[in-house]
KOLLOKE-754702 format. One record per residue (C-alpha): residue number from 1; residue in one letter; x, z, y. Coordinates in nm, 4 decimals. Example, Ala and Ser with C-alpha at 12.3 -4.5 7.8 and 13.67 -1.06 7.14 Angstrom:
BEGIN
i_aa_east_up_north
1_A_1.2300_0.7800_-0.4500
2_S_1.3670_0.7140_-0.1060
This chain:
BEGIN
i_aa_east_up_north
1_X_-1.2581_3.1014_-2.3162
2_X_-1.0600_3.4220_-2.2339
3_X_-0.6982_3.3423_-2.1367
4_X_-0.4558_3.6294_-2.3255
5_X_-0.1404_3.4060_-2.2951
6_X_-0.0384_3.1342_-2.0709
7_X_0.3118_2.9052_-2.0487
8_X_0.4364_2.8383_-1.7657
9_X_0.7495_2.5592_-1.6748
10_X_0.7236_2.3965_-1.3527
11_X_0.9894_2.1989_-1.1071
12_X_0.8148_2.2818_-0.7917
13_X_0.7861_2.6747_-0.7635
14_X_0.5057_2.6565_-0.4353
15_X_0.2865_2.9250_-0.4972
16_X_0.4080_2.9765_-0.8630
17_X_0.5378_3.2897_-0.8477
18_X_0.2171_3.4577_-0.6478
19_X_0.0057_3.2712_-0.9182
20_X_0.1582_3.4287_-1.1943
21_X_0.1814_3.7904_-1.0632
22_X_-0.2285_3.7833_-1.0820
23_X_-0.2504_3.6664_-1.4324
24_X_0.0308_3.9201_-1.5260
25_X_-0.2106_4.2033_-1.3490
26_X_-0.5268_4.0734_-1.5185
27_X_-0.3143_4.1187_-1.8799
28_X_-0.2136_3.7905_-1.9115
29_X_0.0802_3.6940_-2.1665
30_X_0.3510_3.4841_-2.0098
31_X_0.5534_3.2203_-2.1855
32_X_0.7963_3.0247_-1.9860
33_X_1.1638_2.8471_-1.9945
34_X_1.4737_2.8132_-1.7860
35_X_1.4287_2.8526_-1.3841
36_X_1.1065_2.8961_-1.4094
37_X_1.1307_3.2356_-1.6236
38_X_1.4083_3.3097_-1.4070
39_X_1.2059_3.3386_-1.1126
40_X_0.9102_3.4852_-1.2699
41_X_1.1597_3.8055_-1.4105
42_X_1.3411_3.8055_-1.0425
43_X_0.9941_3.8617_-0.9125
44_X_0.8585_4.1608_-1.1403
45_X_0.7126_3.9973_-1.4244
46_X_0.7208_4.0678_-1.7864
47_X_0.7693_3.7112_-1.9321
48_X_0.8724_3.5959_-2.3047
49_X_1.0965_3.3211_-2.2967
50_X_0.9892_3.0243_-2.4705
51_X_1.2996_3.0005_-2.6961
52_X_1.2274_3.4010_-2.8095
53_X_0.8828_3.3110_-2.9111
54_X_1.0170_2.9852_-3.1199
55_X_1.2618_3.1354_-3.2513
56_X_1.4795_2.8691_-3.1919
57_X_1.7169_2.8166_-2.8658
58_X_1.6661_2.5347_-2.6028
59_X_1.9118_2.2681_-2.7004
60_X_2.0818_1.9156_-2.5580
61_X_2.1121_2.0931_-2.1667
62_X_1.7053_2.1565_-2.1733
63_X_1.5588_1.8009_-2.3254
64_X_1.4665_2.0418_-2.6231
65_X_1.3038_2.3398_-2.5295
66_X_0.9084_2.3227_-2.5893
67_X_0.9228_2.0619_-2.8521
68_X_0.8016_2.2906_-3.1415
69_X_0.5227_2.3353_-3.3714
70_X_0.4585_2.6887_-3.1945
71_X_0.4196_2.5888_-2.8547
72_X_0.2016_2.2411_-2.9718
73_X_0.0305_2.4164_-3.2130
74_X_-0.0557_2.6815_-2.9818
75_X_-0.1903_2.4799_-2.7457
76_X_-0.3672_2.2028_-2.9540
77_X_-0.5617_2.4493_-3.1985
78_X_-0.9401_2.3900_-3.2366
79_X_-1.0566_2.7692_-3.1792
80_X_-1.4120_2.6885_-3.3814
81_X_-1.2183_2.5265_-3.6793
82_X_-1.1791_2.7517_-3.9835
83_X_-0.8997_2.5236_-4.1252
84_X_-0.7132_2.5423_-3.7993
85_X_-0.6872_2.8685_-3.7432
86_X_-0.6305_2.9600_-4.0944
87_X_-0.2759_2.7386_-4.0791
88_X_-0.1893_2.8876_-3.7470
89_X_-0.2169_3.2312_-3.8839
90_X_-0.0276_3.1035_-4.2393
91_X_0.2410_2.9728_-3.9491
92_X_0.2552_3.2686_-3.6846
93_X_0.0917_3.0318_-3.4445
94_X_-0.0267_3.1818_-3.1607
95_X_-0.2707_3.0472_-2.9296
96_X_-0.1757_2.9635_-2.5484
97_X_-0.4697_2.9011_-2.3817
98_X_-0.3258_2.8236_-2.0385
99_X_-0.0366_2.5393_-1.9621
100_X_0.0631_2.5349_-1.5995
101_X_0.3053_2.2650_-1.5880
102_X_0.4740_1.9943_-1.3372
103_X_0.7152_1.7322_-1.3983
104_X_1.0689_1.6257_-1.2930
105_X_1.0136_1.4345_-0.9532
106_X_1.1140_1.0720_-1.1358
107_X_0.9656_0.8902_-0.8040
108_X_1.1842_1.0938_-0.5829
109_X_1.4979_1.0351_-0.7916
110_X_1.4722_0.6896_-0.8159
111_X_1.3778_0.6647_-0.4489
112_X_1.7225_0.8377_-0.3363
113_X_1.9816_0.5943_-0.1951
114_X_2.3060_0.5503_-0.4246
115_X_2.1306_0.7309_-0.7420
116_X_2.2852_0.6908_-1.0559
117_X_2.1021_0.5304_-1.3906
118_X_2.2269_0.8610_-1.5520
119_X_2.0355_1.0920_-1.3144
120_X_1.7173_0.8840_-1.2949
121_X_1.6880_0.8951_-1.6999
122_X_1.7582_1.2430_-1.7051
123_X_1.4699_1.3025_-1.4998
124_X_1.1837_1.1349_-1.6874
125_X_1.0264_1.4524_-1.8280
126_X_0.9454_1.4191_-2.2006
127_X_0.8678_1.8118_-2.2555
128_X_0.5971_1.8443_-1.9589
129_X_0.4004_1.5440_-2.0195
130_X_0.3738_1.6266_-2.3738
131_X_0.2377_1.9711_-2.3301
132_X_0.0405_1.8605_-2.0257
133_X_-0.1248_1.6263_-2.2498
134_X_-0.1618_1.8190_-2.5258
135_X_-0.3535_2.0740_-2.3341
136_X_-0.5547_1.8291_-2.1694
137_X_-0.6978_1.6798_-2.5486
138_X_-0.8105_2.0670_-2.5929
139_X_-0.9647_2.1489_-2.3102
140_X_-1.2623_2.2885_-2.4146
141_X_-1.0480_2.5865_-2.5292
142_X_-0.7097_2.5791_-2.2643
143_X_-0.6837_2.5484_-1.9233
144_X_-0.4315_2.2842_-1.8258
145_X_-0.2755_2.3399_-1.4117
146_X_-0.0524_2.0468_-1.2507
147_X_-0.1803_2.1290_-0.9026
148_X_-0.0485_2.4269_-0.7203
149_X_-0.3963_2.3851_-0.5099
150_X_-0.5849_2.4545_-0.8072
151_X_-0.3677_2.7947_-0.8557
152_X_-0.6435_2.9974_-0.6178
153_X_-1.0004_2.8180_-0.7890
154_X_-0.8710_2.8975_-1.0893
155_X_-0.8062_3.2295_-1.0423
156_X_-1.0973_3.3015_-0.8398
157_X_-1.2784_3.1995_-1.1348
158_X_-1.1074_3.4088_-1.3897
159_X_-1.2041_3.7193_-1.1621
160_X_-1.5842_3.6246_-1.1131
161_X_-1.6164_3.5579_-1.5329
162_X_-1.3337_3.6414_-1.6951
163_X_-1.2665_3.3104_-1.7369
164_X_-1.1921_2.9484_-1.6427
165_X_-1.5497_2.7619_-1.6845
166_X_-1.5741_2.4387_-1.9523
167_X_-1.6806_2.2128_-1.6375
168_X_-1.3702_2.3509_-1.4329
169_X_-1.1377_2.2822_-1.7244
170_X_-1.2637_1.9134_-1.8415
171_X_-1.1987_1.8515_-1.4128
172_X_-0.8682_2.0063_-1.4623
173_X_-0.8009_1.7628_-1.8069
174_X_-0.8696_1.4706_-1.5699
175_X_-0.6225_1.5315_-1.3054
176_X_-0.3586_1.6099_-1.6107
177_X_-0.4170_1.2889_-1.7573
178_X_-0.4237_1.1063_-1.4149
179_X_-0.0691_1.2893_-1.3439
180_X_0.0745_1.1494_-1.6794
181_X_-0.0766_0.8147_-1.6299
182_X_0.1157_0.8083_-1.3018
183_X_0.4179_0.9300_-1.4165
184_X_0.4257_0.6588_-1.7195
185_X_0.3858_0.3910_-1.4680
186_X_0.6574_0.4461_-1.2595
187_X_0.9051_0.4796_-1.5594
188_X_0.7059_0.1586_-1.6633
189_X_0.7610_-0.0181_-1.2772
190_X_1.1037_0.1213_-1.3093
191_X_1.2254_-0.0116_-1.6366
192_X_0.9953_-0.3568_-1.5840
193_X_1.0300_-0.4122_-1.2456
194_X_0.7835_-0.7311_-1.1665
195_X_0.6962_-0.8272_-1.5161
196_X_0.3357_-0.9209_-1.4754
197_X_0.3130_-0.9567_-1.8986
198_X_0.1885_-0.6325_-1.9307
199_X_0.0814_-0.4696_-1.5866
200_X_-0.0051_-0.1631_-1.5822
201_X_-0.1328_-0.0608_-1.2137
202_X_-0.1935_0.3247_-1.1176
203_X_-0.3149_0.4255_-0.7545
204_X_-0.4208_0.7472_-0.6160
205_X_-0.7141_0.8032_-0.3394
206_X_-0.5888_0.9074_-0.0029
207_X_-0.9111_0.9621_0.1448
208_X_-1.2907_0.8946_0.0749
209_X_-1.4146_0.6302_0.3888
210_X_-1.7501_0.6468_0.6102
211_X_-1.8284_0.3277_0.3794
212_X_-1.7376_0.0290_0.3205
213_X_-1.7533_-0.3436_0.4646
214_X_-2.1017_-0.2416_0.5647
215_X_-2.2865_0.0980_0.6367
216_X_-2.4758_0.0737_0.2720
217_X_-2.1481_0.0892_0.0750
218_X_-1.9452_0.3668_-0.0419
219_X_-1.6057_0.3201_0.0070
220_X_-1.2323_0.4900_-0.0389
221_X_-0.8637_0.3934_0.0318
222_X_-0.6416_0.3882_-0.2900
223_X_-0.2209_0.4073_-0.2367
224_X_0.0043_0.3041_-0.4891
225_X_0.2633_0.5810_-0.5341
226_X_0.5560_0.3773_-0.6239
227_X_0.5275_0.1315_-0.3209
228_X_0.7701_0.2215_-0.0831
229_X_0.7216_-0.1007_0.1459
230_X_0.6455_-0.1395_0.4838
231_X_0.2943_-0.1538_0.4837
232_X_-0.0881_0.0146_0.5936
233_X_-0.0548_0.2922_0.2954
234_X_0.2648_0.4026_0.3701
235_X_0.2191_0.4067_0.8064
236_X_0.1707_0.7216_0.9763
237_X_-0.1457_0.7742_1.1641
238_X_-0.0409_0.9466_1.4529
239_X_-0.4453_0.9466_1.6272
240_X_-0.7645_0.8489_1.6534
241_X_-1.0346_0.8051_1.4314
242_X_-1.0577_0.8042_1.0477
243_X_-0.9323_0.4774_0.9417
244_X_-1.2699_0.2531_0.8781
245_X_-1.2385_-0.0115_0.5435
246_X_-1.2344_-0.3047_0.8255
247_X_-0.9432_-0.1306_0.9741
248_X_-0.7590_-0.1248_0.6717
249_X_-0.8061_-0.4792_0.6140
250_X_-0.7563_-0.6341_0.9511
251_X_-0.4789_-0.4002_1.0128
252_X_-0.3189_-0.5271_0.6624
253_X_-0.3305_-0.8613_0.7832
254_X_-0.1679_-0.8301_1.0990
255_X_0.0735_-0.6489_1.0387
256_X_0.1988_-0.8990_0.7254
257_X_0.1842_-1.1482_1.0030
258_X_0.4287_-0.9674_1.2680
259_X_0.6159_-0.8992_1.0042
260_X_0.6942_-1.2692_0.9981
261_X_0.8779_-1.2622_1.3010
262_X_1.2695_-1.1285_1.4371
263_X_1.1863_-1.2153_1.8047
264_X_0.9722_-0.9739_1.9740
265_X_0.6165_-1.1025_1.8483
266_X_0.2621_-0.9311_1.8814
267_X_-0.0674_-1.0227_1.7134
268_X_-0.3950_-1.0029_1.8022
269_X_-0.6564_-0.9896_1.4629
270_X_-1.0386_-0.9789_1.4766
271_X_-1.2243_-1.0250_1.1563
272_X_-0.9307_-1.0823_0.9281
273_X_-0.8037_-1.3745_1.1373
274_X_-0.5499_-1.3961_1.4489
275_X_-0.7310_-1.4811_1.7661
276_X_-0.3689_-1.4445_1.9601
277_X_-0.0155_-1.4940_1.8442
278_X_0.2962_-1.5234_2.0577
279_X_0.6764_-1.4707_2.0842
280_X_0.9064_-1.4347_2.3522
281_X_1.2687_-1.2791_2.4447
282_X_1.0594_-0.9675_2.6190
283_X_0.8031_-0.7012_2.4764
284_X_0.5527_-0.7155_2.7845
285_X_0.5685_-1.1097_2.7804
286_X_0.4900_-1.1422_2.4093
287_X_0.2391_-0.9329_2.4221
288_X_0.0546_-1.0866_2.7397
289_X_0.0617_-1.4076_2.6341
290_X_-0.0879_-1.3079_2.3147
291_X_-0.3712_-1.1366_2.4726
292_X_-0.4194_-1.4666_2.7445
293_X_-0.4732_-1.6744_2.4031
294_X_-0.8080_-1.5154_2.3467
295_X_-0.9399_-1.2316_2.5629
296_X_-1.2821_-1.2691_2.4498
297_X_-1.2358_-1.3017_2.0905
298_X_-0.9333_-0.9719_2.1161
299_X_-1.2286_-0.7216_2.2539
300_X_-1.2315_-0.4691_1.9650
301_X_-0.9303_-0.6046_1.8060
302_X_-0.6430_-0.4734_1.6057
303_X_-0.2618_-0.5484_1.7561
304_X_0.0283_-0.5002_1.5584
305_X_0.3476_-0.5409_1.7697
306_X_0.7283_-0.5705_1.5908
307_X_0.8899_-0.3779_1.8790
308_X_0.8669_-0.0688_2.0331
309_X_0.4901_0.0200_2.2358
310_X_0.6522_0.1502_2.5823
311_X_0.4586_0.2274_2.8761
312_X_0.5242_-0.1031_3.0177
313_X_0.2695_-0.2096_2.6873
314_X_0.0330_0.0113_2.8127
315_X_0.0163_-0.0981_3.1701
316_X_-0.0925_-0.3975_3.0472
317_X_-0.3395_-0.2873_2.8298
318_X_-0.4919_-0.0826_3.1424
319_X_-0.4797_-0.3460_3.3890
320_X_-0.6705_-0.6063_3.1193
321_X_-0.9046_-0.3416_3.0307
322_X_-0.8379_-0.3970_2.7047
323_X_-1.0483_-0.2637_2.4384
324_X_-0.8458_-0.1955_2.1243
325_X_-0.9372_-0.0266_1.7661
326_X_-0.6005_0.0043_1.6262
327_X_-0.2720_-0.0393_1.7134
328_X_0.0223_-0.0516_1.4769
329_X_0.4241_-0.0404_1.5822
330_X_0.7294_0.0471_1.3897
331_X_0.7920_0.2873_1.7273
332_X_0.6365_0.4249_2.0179
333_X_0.8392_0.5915_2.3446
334_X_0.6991_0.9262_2.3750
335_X_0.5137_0.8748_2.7116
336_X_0.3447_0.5690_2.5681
337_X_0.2499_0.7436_2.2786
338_X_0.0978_1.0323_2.4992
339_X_-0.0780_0.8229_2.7266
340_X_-0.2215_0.5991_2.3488
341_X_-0.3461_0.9580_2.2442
342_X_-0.5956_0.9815_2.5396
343_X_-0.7986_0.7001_2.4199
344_X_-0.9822_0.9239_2.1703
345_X_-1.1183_0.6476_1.9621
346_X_-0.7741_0.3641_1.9453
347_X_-0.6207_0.4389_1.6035
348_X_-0.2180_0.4784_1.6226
349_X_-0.0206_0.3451_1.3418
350_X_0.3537_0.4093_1.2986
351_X_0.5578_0.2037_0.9947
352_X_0.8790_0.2661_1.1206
353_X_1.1347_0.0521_1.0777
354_X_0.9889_-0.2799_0.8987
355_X_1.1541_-0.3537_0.5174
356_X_1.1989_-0.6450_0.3368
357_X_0.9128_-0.6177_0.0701
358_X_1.0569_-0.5154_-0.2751
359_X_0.7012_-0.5220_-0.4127
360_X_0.6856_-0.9523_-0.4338
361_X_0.2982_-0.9274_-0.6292
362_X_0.0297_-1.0750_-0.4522
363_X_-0.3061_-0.9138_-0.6477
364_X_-0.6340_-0.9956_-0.5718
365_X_-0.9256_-0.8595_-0.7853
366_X_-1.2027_-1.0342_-0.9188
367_X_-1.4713_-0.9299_-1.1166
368_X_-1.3756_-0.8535_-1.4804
369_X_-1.0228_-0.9284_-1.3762
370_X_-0.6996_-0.9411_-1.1354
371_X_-0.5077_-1.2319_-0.9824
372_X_-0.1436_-1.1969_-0.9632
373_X_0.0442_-1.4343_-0.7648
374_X_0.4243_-1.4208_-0.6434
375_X_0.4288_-1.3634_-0.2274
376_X_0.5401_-1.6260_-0.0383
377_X_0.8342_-1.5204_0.1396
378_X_0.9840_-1.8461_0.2275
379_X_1.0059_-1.9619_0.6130
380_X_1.0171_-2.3437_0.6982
381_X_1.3502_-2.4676_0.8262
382_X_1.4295_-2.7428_1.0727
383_X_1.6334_-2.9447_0.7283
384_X_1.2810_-2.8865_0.5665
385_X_1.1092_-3.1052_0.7663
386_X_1.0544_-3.4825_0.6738
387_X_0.9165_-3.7366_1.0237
388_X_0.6950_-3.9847_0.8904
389_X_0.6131_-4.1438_1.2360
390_X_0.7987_-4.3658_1.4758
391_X_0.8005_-4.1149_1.6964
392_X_1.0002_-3.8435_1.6736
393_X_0.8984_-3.4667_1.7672
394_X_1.1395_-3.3262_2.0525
395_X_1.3838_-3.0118_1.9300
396_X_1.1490_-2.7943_2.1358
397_X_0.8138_-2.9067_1.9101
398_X_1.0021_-2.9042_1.6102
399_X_1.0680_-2.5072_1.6474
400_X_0.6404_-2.4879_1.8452
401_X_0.5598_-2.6935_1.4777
402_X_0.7534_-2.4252_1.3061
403_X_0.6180_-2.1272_1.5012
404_X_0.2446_-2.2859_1.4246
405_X_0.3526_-2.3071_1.0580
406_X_0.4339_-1.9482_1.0081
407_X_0.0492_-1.7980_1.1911
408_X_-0.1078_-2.0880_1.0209
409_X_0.0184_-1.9452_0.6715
410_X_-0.1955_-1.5861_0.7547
411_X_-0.5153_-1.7840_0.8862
412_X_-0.7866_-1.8241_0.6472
413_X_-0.8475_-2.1671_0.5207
414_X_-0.9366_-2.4458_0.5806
415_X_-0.7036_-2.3649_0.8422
416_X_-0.5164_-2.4957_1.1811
417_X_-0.3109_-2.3794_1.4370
418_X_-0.2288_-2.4931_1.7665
419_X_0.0774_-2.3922_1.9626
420_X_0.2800_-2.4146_2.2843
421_X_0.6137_-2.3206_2.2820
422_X_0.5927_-2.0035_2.0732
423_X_0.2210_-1.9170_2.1789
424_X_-0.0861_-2.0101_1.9997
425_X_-0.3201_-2.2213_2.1780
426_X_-0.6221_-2.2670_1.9389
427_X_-0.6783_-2.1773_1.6107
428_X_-0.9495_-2.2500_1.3876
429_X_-1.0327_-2.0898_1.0739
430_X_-1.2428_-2.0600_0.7601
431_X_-1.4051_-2.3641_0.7975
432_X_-1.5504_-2.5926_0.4748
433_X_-1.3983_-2.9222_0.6848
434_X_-1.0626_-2.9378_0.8399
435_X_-1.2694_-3.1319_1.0986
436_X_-1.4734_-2.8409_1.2522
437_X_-1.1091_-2.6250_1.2152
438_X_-1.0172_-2.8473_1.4913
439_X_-1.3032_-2.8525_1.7127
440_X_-1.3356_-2.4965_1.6974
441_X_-0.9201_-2.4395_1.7343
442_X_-0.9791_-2.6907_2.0350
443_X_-1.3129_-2.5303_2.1633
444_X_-1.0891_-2.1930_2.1924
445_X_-0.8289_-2.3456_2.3654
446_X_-0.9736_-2.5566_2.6001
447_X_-0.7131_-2.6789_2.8929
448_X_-0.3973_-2.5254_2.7215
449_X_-0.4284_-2.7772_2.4190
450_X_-0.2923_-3.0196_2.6218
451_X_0.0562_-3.0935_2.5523
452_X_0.0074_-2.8308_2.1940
453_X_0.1510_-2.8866_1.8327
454_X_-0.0768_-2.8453_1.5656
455_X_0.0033_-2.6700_1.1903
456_X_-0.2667_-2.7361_0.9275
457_X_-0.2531_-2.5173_0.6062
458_X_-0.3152_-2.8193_0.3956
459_X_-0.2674_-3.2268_0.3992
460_X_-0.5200_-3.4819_0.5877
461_X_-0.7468_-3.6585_0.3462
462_X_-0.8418_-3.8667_0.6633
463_X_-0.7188_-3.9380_0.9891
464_X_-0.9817_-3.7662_1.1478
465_X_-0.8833_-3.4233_1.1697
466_X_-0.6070_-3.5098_1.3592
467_X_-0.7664_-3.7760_1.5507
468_X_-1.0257_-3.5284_1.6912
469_X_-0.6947_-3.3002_1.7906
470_X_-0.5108_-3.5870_1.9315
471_X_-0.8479_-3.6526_2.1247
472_X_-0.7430_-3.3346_2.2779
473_X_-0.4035_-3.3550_2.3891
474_X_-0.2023_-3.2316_2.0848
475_X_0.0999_-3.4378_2.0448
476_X_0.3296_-3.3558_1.7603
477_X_0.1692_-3.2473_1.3627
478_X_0.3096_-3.0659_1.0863
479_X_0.1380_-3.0711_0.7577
480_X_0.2250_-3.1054_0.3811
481_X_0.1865_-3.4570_0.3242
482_X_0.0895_-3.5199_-0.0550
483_X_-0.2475_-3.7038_0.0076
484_X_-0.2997_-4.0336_-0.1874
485_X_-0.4096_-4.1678_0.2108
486_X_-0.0870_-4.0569_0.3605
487_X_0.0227_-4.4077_0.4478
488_X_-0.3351_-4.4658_0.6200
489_X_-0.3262_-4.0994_0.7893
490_X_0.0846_-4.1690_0.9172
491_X_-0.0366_-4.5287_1.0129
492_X_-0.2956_-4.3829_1.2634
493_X_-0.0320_-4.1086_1.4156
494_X_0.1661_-4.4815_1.5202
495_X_-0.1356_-4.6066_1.6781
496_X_-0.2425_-4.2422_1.8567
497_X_0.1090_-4.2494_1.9592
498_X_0.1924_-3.8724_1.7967
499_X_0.4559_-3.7399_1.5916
500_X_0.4146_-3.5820_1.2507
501_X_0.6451_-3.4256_1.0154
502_X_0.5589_-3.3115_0.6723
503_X_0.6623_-2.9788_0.5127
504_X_0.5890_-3.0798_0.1522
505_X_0.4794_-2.7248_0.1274
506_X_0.0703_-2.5864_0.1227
507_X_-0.0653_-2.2717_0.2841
508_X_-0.3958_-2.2011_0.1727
509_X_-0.5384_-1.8580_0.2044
510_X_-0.8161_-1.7901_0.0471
């Protein structure tokens, strides 16, 4: 379809008024309103305001401008249909057969810190996502534009045929209506905030991946625009290599573990499971003693840290030899980050400052359909905690138990955790028996489970979970109590001669 007229009303000007210079030299009519048609006419270009071709002035400060039978009919006219084109002629109706259009940055506005209700209603866009859609439903006769990096394809087209092509224009039609789904979703998020009655989810692809979980899947990473959190998504790569699917996941779950943590904590992740956990008063201590936990398991690893990666981090990662894939940090000194940049392969991850998570969904997708869940935010206190044995655990197991409690929460069940102080000793995960959790956790650890607490995710249905621990030197428990054997599980600590406190609270992860 030859384009003779085009209207043109866009918030972001990049490239806009170039764009429109070209169609004004290849004959093109311009339509256009308010600071849009300002700039065009600043810039050279003979442009009909909107309101002249109506007929009828732009009212209410701008939230009436395009709305008109003109404009809509214009653009929605079926060029092949005898009937239509008879009533736009009966009308005056011209046709428009390009709509180059962007919307009022909602996101932005309601992003800005101290905004007003007033100014975030004023900018959901009712004019733009009408036309937009409008000339998306016809576009096997107009060309719809919401992407100033479709301005030169476009155009290149129009000079090679005279035209925009039917297969460039239904492509065009798609990334309209995925612009107006977006926008509807964030007024939706806005307005809703959680409610999970009617969700309505929107993401856009950052990038296409090598593949996915495994070299014979296709794969890409999706972001949801309106998330804002600290999180994978929203980090800054700062180098390395593209960003594999098992990156994405293992870095996702270490980080929402250090995140856990106010006390300088770093965590060591290999196959979607900490191998090393610890906290301490100092950076380089934490993140040794994580390492120590598991050097084996932590070759190839992801490490996210809750501090700042200075060269004293990287020291240590020389003198271990460590071999790292990723790496993620809410800061990095500049040296450090230098020296981080040599290893061609590590991946670099910046999140900045961490935020509390305003996003408190937990979605995990099934086939045919989507589990929501709300996020489990809540940290075990000391007044939590109820002793069920004669034996009471000291002040300093009590905060190891607690420690334990918090890893054990991000450790795929059936899970168990075994701790020192505030360093993991063993952990064992994914298991189908709470049993072999333990002997592997203990198998791990060896010599340092001596003298350990151990977490477990969920209650004992026996004793012998904890007997096969206790076997091994751990000496105080923490675990949700709730089984209909408690009495005959609490009866057993006595005769092992172990504490254990219950938490009345589960942490399966599934």
């Amino acid at each position: 379809m030859p384009i003779k007229r085009a209207l043109i009303s866009v918030f972001e000007k990049e490239g806009i008024l170039e764009f429109a210079k070209q169609l004004d030299e290849m004959g093109v009519e311009i339509l256009s309103t308010g600071g849009t048609a300002k700039i065009l006419k600043e810039g050279g270009i003979e442009v009909k305001d909107v309101s002249d071709y109506t007929g009828f002035p732009e009212m209410m400060h701008g939230r009436v401008k395009t709305l008109h039978p003109l404009v809509h009919g214009g653009i929605l006219a079926v060029r092949d249909n005898d009937g239509h084109m008879q009533q736009a002629k009966d009308q005056g109706v011209e046709m428009i057969d390009m709509v180059v259009i962007n919307l009022y940055p909602f996101e932005k506005t309601v992003a800005k810190e101290g905004v007003s209700e007033e100014e975030i209603i004023e900018n959901i866009d009712i004019g733009g996502p009408s036309m937009v859609r409008s000339a998306a439903k016809n576009f096997k006769y107009v060309t719809v534009l919401t992407d100033p990096a479709d301005y030169d394809v476009v155009l290149e087209e129009m000079k090679e045929n005279g035209e925009c092509s039917l297969e460039m224009r239904r492509k065009l039609a798609g990334k309209a209506f995925k612009l107006t789904t977006g926008y509807d979703t964030a007024i939706k998020n806005y307005f809703a905030g959680d409610d999970t009655e009617g969700l309505n989810l929107h993401f856009y692809k950052v990038m296409d991946l090598r593949y996915g979980e495994n070299p014979a899947q296709e794969a890409a990473f999706y972001k949801d625009p309106s998330n804002k959190d600290t999180n994978i998504p929203n980090a800054e790569v700062l180098g390395g290599k593209q960003l594999s699917y098992n990156n994405i996941v293992d870095a996702d779950s270490a980080l929402n573990l250090v995140m856990e943590f106010k006390e300088p904590t770093a965590v060591f992740v290999k196959h979607n499971n900490p191998c090393g956990v610890a906290s301490a008063s100092e950076a380089t201590e934490a993140f040794m003693n994580a390492y120590k936990v598991d050097p084996m398991s932590a070759f190839g690893c992801i490490i996210a840290v809750n501090f700042e990666v200075t060269d004293a981090i990287l020291d240590i990662m020389k003198a271990e030899k460590m071999f790292v894939e990723l790496i993620i940090a809410p800061s990095y000194t500049e040296s450090a980050l230098k020296r981080l940049k040599t290893r061609k392969n590590l991946r670099i991850l910046n999140t900045g400052e961490f935020k509390e998570f305003t996003d408190k969904r937990v979605m995990k997708r099934v086939n045919g359909g989507l589990l929501v869940q709300s996020r489990d935010e809540y940290q075990l206190k000391p007044d939590d905690l109820k002793v069920v044995t004669k034996l009471e655990p000291s002040e300093e197991e009590i905060n190891s138990l607690l420690f334990a409690t918090l890893v054990c929460k991000h450790v795929i069940s059936n899970s168990v955790v075994m701790a020192k102080g505030k360093v993991t000793t063993g952990i064992g995960a994914g298991q189908m028996s709470r049993v072999d959790s333990v002997k592997i956790a203990c198998s791990k650890g060896g010599d340092r489970i001596e003298g350990s607490v151990m977490a477990s995710d969920a209650f004992f249905p026996f004793p012998d979970a904890m007997e096969q621990a206790a076997a091994n030197g751990v000496k105080a428990f923490i675990q949700p109590g709730g089984s209909i054997r408690d009495d005959e599980v609490i009866a057993r600590a006595d005769e092992l001669g172990v504490s254990m406190v219950f938490s009345g609270r589960r942490y399966f992860r599934h």
